[in-house]
N, C-alpha and C positions, 0 to 999 in steps of 0.2 A: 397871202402875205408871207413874208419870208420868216423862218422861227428868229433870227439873228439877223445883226446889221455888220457885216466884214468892216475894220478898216483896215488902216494902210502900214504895211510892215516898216513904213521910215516915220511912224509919229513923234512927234516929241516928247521925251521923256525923262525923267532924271529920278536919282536914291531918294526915297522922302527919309533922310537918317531922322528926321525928327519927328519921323512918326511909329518905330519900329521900337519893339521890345527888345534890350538888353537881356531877356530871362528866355529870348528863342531867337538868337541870331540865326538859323537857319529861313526863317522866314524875311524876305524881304519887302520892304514896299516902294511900289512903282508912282511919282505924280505921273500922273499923263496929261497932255494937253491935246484933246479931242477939233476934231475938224467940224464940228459942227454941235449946237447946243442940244441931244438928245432929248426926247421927252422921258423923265422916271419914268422908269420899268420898263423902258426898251432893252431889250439882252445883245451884247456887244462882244462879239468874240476877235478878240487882237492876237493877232499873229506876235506870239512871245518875241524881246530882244535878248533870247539866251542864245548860250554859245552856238548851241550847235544848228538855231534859226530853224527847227523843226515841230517847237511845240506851241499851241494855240492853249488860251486860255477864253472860257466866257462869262461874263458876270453880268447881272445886273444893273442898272442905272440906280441909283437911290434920290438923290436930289439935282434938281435942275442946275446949269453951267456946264464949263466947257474942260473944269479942272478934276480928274477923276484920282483918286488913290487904289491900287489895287495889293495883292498880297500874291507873292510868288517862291516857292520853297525852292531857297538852292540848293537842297537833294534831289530835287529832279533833275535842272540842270544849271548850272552859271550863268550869271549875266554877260552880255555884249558891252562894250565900252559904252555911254550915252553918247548921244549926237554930238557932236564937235569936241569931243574927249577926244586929246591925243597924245 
């Protein structure tokens, strides 16, 4: 079996500001909307939407659904614009 489940470097995704601490803006957090309902504790590595479209992240599933929140520090690298930002 595979250690990870790849997906797709155009998933949907947007800022959760409403999930993010004020006391560490450097840390960001990502909704994503997943392609399919993973079972908890499948490990999921997403091809990052930062700038420079070179770094993967991989996490965990914790609860079933298709809506995931993750955490991404923009001192590694900036975000991409979100899909249909223009």
């Amino acid at each position: 079996p595979a250690e990870f489940v790849l997906l797709p470097r155009d998933l949907p995704w947007e800022r959760a500001y409403d999930r993010e601490d004020a006391n560490a803006p450097q840390i960001a957090k990502l909704r994503l909307a997943l392609p399919a309902d993973y079972p908890a504790g499948t490990v999921l590595k997403l091809p990052m939407p930062c700038a420079c479209s070179e770094h993967t992240s991989r996490f965990t599933k914790i609860k079933a659904g298709t809506s995931v929140i993750i955490k991404w520090d923009l001192g590694i690298c900036g975000l991409a614009a979100p899909p249909g930002a223009d």
